[in-house]
C-alpha positions as a Python dict, from the first residue, in 0.01 Angstrom:
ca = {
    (1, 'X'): (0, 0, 0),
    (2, 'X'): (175, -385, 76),
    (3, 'X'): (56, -462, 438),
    (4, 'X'): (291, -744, 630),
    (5, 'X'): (188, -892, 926),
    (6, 'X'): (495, -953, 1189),
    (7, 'X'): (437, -1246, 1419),
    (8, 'X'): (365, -998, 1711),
    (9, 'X'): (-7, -839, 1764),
    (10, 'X'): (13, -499, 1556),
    (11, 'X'): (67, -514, 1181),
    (12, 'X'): (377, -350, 1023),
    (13, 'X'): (353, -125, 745),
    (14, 'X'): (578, -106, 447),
    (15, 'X'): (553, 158, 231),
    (16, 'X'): (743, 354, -12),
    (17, 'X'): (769, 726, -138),
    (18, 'X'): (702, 1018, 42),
    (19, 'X'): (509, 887, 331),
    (20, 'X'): (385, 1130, 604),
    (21, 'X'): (353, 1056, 942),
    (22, 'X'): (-84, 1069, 1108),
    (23, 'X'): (-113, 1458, 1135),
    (24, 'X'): (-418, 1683, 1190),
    (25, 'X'): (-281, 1998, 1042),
    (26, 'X'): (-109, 2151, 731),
    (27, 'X'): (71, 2462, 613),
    (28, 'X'): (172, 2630, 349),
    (29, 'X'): (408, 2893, 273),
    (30, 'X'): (331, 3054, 56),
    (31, 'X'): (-16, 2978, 29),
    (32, 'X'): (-16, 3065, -338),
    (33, 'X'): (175, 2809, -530),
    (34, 'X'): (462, 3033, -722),
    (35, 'X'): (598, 3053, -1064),
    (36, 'X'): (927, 3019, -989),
    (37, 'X'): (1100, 2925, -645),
    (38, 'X'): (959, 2713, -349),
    (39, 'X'): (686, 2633, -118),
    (40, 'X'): (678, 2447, 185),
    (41, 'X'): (421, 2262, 336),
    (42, 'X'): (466, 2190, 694),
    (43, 'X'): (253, 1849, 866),
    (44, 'X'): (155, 1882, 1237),
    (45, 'X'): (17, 1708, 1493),
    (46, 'X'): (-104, 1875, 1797),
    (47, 'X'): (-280, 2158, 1586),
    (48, 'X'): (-125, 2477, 1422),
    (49, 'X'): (123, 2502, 1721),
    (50, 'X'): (185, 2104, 1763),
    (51, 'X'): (499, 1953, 1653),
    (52, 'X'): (594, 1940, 1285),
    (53, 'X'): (636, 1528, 1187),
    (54, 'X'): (708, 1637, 835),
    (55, 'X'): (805, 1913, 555),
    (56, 'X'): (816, 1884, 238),
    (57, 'X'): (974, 2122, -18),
    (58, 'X'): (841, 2178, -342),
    (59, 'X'): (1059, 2384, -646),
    (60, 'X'): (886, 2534, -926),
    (61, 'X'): (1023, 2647, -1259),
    (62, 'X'): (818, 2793, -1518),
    (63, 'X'): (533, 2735, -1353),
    (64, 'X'): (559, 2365, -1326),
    (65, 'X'): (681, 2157, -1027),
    (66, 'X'): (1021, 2066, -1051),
    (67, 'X'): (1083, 1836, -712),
    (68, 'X'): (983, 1760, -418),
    (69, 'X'): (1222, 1655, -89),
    (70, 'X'): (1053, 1549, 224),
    (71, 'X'): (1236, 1598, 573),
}
């Protein structure tokens, strides 16, 4: 992970992907990982009843992951 340094007091951080915001909790539904079809895992902060910073949706098909989409 590239670390660039602004000419203010607090480093910025570039980074690329599928980054996910600091959380302390994480979901999934389902919690077995299917054959076929989707599961979402859902980042929170706060807890199990903080506020979700991130979801991402993963497709399987055949038993293999397929994709993944963040939001």
């Amino acid at each position: 992970m590239p670390v660039n340094v602004n000419t203010g007091t607090k480093p910025v951080v570039t980074m690329a992907g599928l980054n996910v915001p600091l959380h302390d909790y994480i979901s999934f539904s389902p919690v077995a990982t299917p054959t076929n079809g989707t599961q979402t895992i859902t980042f929170k902060v706060g807890g199990s009843g903080g506020d979700t910073v991130a979801t991402l949706v993963l497709t399987y098909s055949g038993g293999e992951l397929a994709s993944v989409a963040k939001s």
